[in-house]
N, C-alpha and C positions, 0 to 999 in steps of 0.2 A: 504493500500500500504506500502510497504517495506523502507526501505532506499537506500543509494548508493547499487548499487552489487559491491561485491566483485568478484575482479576480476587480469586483470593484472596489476591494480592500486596496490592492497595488493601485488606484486612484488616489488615495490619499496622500501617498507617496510623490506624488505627480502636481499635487497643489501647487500654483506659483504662490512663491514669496510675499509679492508686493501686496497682495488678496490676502493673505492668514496675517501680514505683520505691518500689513502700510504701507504706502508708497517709496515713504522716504523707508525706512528699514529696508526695505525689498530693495532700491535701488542700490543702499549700503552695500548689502550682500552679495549683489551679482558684481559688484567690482572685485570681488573674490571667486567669481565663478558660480557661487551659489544661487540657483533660481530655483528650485525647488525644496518641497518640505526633504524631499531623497536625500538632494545635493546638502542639506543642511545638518541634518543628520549624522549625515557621515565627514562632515567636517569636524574632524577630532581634533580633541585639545592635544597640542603640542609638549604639553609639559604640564605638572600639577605643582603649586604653591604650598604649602603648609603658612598657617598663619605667623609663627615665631620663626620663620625660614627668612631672613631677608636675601634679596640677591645680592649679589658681587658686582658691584658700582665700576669694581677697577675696569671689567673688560666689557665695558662703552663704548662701542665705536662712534666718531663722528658723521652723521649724514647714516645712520642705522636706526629702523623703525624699533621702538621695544617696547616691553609690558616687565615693569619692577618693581618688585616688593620692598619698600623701605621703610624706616622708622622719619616721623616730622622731628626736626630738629630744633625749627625755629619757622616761622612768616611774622612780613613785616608790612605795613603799607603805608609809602611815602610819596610826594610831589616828586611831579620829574621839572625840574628848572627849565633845561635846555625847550623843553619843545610842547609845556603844558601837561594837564593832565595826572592819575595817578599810576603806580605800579605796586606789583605787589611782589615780595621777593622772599622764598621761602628754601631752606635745607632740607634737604632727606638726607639718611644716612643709611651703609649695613651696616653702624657701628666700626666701621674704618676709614671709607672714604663715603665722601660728598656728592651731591648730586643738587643743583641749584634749580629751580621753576621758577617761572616768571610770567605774571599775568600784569596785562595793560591794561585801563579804562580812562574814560572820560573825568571822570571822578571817583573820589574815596570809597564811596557810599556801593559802588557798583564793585567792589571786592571785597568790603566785607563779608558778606558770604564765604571765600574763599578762607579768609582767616579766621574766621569763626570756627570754620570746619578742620582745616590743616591746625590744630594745636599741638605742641609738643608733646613726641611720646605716644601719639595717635600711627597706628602702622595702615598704611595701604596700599595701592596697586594705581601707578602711576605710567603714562603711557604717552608716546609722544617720538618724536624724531629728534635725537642728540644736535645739542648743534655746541659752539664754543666761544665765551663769549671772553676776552680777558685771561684766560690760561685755564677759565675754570668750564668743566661740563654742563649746560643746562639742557633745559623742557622747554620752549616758549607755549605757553598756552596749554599746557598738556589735558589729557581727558585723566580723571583719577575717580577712584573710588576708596572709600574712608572702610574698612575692615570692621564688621558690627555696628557701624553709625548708618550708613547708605544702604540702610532697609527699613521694612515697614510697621513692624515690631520687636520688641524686645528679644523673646524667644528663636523669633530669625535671627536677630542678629547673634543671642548667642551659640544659636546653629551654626551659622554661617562663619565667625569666629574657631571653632575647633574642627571642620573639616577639611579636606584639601578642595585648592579653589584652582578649576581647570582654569589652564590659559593658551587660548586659541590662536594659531594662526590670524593675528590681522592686519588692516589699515587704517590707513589716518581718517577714512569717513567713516571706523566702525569700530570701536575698543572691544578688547575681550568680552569684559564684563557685558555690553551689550550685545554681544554674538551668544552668551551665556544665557542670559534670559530669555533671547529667541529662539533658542533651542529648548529650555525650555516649556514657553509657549505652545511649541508645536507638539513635543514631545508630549505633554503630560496629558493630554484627551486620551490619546492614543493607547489600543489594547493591542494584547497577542497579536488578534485576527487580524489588526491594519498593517502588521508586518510579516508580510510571508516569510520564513527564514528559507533562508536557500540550502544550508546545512539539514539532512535527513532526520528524522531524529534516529534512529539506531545509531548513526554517526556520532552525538549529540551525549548519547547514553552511553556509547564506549570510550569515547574520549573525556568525560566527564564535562562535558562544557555547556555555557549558559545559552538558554533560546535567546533572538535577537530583539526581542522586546528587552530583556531583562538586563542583554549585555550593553543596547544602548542606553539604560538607564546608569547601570556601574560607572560607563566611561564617563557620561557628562552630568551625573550627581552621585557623586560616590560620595559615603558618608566616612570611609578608609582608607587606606592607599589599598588594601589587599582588596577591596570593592573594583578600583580602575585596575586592576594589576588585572584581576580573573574576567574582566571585561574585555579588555585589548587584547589579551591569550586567544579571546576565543574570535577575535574580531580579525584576527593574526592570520587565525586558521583558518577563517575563511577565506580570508583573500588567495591562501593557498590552494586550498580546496576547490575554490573556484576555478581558479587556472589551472589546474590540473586534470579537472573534468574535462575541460572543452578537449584537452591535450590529449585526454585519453580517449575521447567522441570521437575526433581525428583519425586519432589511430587505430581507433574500430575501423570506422568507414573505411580507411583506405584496405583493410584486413582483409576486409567482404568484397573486395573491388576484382574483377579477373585480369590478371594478366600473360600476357603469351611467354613462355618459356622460354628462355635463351638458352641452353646447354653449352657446353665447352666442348668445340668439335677440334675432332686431332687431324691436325696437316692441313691448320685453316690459316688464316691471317695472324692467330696472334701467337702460333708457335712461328709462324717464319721473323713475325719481329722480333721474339724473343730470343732466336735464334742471332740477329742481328744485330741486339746490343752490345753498346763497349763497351758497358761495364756490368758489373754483377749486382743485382738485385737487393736493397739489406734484408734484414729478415724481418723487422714490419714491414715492408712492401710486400713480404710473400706471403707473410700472414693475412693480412688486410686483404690484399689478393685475391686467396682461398673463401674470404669473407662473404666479397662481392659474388665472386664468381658462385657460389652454393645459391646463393641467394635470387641470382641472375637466372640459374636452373627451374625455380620456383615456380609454380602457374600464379601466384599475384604478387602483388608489385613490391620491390623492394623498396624500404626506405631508408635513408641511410646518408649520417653526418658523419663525412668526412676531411677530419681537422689535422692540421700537421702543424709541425717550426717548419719557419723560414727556412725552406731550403730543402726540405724532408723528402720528396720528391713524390706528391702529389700529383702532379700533372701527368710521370707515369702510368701509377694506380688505376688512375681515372682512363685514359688510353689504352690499358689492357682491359679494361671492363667494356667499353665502347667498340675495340675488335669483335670479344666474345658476342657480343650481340649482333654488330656485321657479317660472322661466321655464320650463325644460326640466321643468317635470312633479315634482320631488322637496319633499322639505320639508329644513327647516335645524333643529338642535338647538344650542345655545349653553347650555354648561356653565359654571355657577360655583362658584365656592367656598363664599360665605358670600351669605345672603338679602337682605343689603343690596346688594351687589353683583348679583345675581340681579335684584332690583326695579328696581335703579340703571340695569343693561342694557336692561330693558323698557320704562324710561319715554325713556330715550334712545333705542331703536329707534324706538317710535312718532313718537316728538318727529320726530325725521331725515323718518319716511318720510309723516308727519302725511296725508293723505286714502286715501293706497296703503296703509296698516295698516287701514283700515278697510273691507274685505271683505265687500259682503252688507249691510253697515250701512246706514243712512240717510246720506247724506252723503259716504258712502266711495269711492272710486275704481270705473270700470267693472270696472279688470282688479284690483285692489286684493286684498289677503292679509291677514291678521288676524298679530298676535304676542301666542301666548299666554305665561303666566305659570306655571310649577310650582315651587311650595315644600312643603316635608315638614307647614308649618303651617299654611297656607291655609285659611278655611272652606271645608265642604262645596260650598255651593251654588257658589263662583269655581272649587274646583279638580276638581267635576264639569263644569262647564262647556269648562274649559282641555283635562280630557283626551277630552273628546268632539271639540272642533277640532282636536286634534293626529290621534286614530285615524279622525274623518271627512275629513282634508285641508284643513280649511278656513283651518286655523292654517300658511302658510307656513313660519313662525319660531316654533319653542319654545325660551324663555328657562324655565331652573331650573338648582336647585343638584343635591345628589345623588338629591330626587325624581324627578331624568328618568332616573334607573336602576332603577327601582320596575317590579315584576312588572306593574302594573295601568298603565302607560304604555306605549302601542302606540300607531302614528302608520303613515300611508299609505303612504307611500313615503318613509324616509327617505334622503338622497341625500349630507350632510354634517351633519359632526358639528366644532363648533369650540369648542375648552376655551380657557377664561378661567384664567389664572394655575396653569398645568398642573403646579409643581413641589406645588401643594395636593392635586392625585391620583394615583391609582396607575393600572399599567398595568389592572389588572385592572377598574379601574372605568370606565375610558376604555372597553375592550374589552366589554362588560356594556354601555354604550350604541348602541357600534357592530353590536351580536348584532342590533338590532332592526331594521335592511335586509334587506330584501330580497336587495339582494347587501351586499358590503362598501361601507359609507360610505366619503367622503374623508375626509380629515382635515385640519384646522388648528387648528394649539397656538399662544395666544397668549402672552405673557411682556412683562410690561411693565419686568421687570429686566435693565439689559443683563446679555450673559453674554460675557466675554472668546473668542477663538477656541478656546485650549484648552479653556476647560469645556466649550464645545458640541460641539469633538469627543468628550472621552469622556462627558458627559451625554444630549446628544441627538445622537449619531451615524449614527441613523437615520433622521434625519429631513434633508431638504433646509431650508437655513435661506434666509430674506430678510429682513434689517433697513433698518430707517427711523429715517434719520438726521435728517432735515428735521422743523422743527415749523411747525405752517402758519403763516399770515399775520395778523398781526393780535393775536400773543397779546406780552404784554409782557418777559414776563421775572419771574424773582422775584433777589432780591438777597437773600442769607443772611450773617446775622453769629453769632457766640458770643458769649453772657450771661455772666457770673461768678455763679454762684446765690450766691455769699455775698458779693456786692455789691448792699448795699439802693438806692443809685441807681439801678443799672441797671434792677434786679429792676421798681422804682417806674414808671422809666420803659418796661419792657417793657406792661406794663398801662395806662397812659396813652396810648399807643401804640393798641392796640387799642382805646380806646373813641373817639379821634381816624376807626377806620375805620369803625365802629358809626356813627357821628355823620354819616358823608360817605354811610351807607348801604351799609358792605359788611358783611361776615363774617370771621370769626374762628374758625378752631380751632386747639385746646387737648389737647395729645395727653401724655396718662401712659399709665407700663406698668405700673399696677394698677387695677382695680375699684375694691375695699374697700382702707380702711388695713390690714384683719385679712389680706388674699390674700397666698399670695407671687405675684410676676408669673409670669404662665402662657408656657413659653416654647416658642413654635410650640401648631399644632390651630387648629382653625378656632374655628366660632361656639360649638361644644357643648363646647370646653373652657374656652370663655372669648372669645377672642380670640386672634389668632396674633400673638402678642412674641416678636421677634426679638432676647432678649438677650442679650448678649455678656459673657463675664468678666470682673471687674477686671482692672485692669491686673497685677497682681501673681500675674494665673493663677488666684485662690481664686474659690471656690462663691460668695461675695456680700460686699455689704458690711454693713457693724453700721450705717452711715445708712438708715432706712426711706424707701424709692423713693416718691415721691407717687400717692396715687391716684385714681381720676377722682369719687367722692363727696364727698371731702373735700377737695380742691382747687374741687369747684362751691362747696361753702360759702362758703371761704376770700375765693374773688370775689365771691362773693353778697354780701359782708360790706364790701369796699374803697368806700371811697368814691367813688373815679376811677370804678367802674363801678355805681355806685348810679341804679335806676332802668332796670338792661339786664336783660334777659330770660337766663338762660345757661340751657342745655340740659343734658344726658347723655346718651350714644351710648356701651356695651357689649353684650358678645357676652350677656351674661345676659336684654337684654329680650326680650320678647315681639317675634316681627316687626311687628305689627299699629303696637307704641308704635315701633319702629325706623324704620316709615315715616312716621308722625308727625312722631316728630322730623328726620328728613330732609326732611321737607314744609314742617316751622316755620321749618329754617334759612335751606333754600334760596328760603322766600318774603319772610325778612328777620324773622318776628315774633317768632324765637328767634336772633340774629345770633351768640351765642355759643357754641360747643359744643364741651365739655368729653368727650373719648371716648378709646377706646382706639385700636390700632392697628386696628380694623375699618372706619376709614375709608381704608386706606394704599391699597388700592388701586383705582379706578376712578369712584371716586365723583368727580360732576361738580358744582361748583357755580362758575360764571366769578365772580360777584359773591364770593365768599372772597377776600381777598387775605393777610390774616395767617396764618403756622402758626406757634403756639409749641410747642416740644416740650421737653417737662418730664425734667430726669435724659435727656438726651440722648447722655451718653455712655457708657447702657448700651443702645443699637439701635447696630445694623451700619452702616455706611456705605449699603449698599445700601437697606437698610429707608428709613432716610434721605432717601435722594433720592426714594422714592415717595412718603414724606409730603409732602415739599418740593416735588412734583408736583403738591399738588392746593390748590394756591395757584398764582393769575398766572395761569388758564385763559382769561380774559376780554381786557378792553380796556387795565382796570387793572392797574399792576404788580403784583409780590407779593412777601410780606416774609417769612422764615422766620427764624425767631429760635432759637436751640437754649443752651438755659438746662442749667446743667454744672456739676458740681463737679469736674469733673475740671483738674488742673493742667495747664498748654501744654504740658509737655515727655514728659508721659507719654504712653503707645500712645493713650490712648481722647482727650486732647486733639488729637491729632495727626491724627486720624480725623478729629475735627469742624473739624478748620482745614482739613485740605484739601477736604471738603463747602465748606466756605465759600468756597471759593478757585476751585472750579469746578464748572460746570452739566453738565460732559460725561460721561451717565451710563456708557459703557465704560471711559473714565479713570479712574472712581472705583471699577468693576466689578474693575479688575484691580491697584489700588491696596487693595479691599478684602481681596481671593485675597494680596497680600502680608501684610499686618499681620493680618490672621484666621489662626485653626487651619483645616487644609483642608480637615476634615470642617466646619464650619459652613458652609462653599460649597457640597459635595457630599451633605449631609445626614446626621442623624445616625449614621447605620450608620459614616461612616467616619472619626470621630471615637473608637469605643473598641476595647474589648483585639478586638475579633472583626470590624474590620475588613481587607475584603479588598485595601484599597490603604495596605499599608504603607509601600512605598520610593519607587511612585510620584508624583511631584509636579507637576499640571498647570501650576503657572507655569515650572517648570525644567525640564519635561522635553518640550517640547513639539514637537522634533523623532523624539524616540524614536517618542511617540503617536503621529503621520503615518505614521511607520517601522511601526508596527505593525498602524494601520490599513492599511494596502496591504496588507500580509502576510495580515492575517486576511482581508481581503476576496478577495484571490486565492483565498487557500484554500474560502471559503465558495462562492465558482465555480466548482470545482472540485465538491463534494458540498453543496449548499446546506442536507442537516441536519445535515450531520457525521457522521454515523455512521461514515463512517471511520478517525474518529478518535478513537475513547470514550475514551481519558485527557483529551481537552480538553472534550469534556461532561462528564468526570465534575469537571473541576475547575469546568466553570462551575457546574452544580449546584450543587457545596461551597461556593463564593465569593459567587455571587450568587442566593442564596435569600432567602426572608423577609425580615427585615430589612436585611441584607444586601444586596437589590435595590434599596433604598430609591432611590438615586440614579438608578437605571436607569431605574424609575416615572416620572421625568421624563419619559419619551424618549416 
């Protein structure tokens, strides 16, 4: 049996704002995203106060919104000389340091109120934006509430006195305290029946946890802490619970899906290439291998995340999975992200399978297959050609970006489908290439970012994962240090440096996270927004800094111009060129006649050139650690070492120095995967959706919770074997609906 139905109880839920609390309140709250009784609901307090708790004055920022507990120390109200008028000028204290407020009026008589109320030795909850007036921290104007006074009777107040007093995420048009009593408001009509809980109750019963009427009472009027503690526990698990069902829906459905069997045929394509590589295989390659390959045999569909280090050799794996399918009769589709990566794939396939890619050809293998090319920009005559070998069969392997989801690309039999750096698409666009089988394609997601074990359970939870830890034989290493960009030695010798590897015949790139001087950096989107920059916040939390980031035109000058490299060829590589100039310049560097290339982050991943051995990466400590380590991947591919240099204004002690020292300190990309999950907000791990007010994982935290997640994937997966669409369950589809729609899904897209 089911739980509550959903019904015109989940109406109540749906109330707007402005109608249950007023205009102006309602307008308050939707500047936080809140327009419903739902959305308000689930706007949990950030932190809980205790009454004799004060906060810590010391760590005030200035120009930082806040909500603080202090003791009155003093107010005063006197004439202001200079310009009319009175003020009122009051202390708070925790008992160490100071915190000054300051109200203005026209006259005396219109603050006293305020000093009547602020008496010394009185504690409460003051609220307002820091600012600094004189050396000393003040409030101008702040919103406050008096502790036991600023209520309606006695007995409130000395309720309200001895409990903990949540304090919510807010703004300057909406104080805690009043997001408190509109929660509240809404709250306290409200029975069981007006909240569907999405959690089963046998789930409910074995976990010991509260129904969601009772757990949204804990969190926002708890009369204990151990009241909000056992509230947010359970409010935890559901946000797990929830994402983990849809995860497990997924993975039913693709379960039940058919698909055409590929076997491993002997004396087919992919023993002749194996026969013709130069080098030997590691043993996760053969393993991983055997993975796919079993799996490929299977009548439905495989699914399957496949993540490696920089350098692991990924691109094989996926290439021998993609013959086996060619052998047994099917064709392979290889999706990219951005068209340099798309070209970068194709010339790498051929390279690998050099006479077996050449199908039909003059010179081509008996049993040989062609690898075509689809990009959005192609001329006519190359990308009529591509999709005549993809829809006649003659093209085993189609390499493209999102043109291989285009109406007018239709292929023979396609058999698998494997996505290239998958957090760059969505389900939808995945599934939109998979429509074009016959039956249902396999599947394989590649990911050249490690992903600690927590994000792949709630990111990609539906998918079986295999990673490759080995990096083959023969490649050397790269050795990473941090620049001081406002050290001219260094700085001198970083570019002396590089034309030392220019001279001996290698390459060098040169990575900013801008275009133009005039851009701001584009942060995330593929090729048509720019480039995907991965930038991270100052350290200090704010939108950017007042230093303008360097960018890839004006730093080519800059060298054009040094004398160390006077007489070197430098290039430029952004998402703005034409593809036609894009492979150009890929053509000039990696043949040595352009050894220098100044680009953005659209080289970060896949692109192969062993002869590169330097990466300088300019304003380096505004990229992720992760981004990071895939620039720092595509140096050291070859025989020669490789040198990443990350040139920084950022000082050692701060978050964003701290990032780059431990980069520098180690090559081990899950190390630094789950090093990054600590020092990042944990929506820049899981994507933007769950980074703002209308994200669905509030309380949950993949690095700390990561027993709970396991706990809840069993839970949802039991349950999902139970009725694999759920329908028995519509409060739990209806919250997955709510929570993970649209944007919202964003993370899921990965899976």
């Amino acid at each position: 049996m089911g739980d509550v139905v959903v019904g015109a109880s989940a109406d109540r839920l749906a109330e707007p704002l402005g109608r249950l609390l007023g205009p102006r309140t309602g307008n308050a709250l939707a500047k936080l995203g809140l327009e419903t009784s739902g959305d308000l609901l689930r706007h949990y307090p950030r932190r809980y106060s205790e009454p004799g708790t004060l906060t810590d004055l010391s760590s005030l920022a200035v120009g930082e919104h806040v909500t603080v507990m202090a003791e009155v120390r003093q107010a005063t109200v006197r004439p202001m000389r200079s310009r009319g008028g009175s003020m009122l000028q009051a202390v708070v204290t925790d008992g160490t340091h100071r915190l000054h407020l300051t109200f203005f009026a026209k006259g005396a008589g219109a603050l006293r109120m305020h000093e009547h109320k602020l008496r010394a030795g009185r504690v409460g909850l003051f609220t307002g934006v820091v600012g600094e007036y004189r050396g000393d921290r003040q409030l101008t104007h702040p919103d406050y509430r008096i502790i036991g006074v600023d209520v309606e009777d006695a007995d409130e107040a000395l309720a309200e006195a001895s409990r903990p007093i949540p304090i919510y995420p807010a703004a300057a048009a909406i104080p805690s305290w009043r997001i408190a009593t509109s929660v509240r408001t809404v709250l306290d009509p409200l029975t069981p029946a007006d909240l569907p809980d999405p959690l089963p109750e046998s789930v409910r019963a074995e976990r010991g946890l509260a129904g969601l009427h009772e757990a949204l009472r804990l969190v926002h009027e708890p009369e204990t802490d151990a009241d909000w503690r056992r509230g947010r526990d359970r409010l935890r698990y559901e946000e797990a619970f929830v994402l983990q069902a849809e995860l497990a829906r997924r993975r039913a459905r693709a379960a039940a899906e058919q698909a055409t069997a590929r076997p491993r045929r002997t004396g087919g394509l992919l023993d002749d290439f194996d026969a013709r590589l130069p080098f030997t295989l590691t043993a996760g390659q053969r393993e991983v291998g055997d993975e796919i390959a079993a799996e490929l045999a299977e009548p439905r569909p495989m699914q399957r995340l496949l993540q490696g280090e920089v350098g692991s050799g990924k691109t094989v794996v996926a290439l021998r999975a993609m013959l086996q399918v060619v052998d047994a009769g099917g064709q392979a589709a290889l999706l990219a992200p951005t068209e340099v990566l798309a070209a970068q794939h194709a010339r790498t396939l051929r390279a690998l399978l050099g006479p077996l890619a050449e199908g039909g050809f003059l010179g081509g293998a008996d049993n040989g297959t062609r690898v075509a090319l689809l990009t959005g920009s192609q001329g006519a005559a190359a990308r009529r050609a591509s999709l005549l070998d993809a829809a006649g069969g003659a093209a085993g392997i189609v390499v493209g970006t999102h043109a291989l989801l285009s109406e007018t690309v239709q292929f023979a039999d396609l058999g698998l489908v494997v996505v290239d750096e998958q957090h760059r698409f969505g389900v939808e666009q995945r599934d939109l290439l998979r429509a074009k089988g016959t039956t249902t394609p396999h599947l394989l997601v590649m990911t050249a970012t490690p992903i600690p074990r927590t994000v792949a359970m709630t990111v990609f939870g539906d998918l079986e994962t295999s990673t490759l830890t080995e990096v083959p034989a023969g490649r050397s290493g790269v050795t990473t240090h941090v620049v001081p960009a406002d050290n001219a030695a260094w700085t001198e010798r970083t570019w002396r440096r590089a034309r030392e590897e220019v001279d001996a015949g290698r390459r060098v790139y040169v990575v900013c996270p801008r275009i133009d001087a005039d851009d701001a950096p584009v942060p995330g989107g593929g090729e048509e927004a720019g480039d995907g920059v991965d930038l991270v916040p100052d350290d200090d939390g704010g939108a950017g800094t007042p230093r303008p980031l360097r960018a890839v035109t004006e730093v080519a000058e800059e060298l054009r111009s040094r004398p160390v490299l006077a007489d070197v060829a430098i290039g430029v590589l952004h998402g703005r060129m034409a593809p036609d100039e894009k492979d150009r310049v890929m053509a000039d560097f990696a043949a040595g006649r352009v050894p220098v290339l100044v680009s953005t982050t659209v080289i970060e991943v896949g692109v192969d050139v062993p002869q590169a051995t330097v990466m300088v990466v300019l304003d380096a400590d505004r990229f992720g650690l992760s981004q990071l380590h895939q620039l720092r991947g595509r140096v050291g591919r070859g025989s020669d070492p490789g040198l990443c240099l990350l040139v920084s204004h950022a000082p050692p002690a701060t978050p964003a120095g701290v990032r780059l020292a431990t980069l520098a300190e180690t090559t081990d990309g899950f190390a630094l995967a789950s090093v990054d999950l600590e020092l990042r907000r944990e929506g820049d791990v899981l994507g933007a959706a769950q980074s703002g007010a209308a994200s669905s994982l509030r309380l949950l935290r993949v690095t700390r919770d990561a027993d709970l997640i396991l706990r809840a994937r069993g839970d949802a997966r039991a349950l999902v074997d139970q009725d694999p669409t759920l329908a028995t369950w519509p409060a739990l589809v209806a919250a997955i609906d709510r929570q993970l729609t649209g944007e919202r899904e964003e993370y899921l897209e990965r899976s």
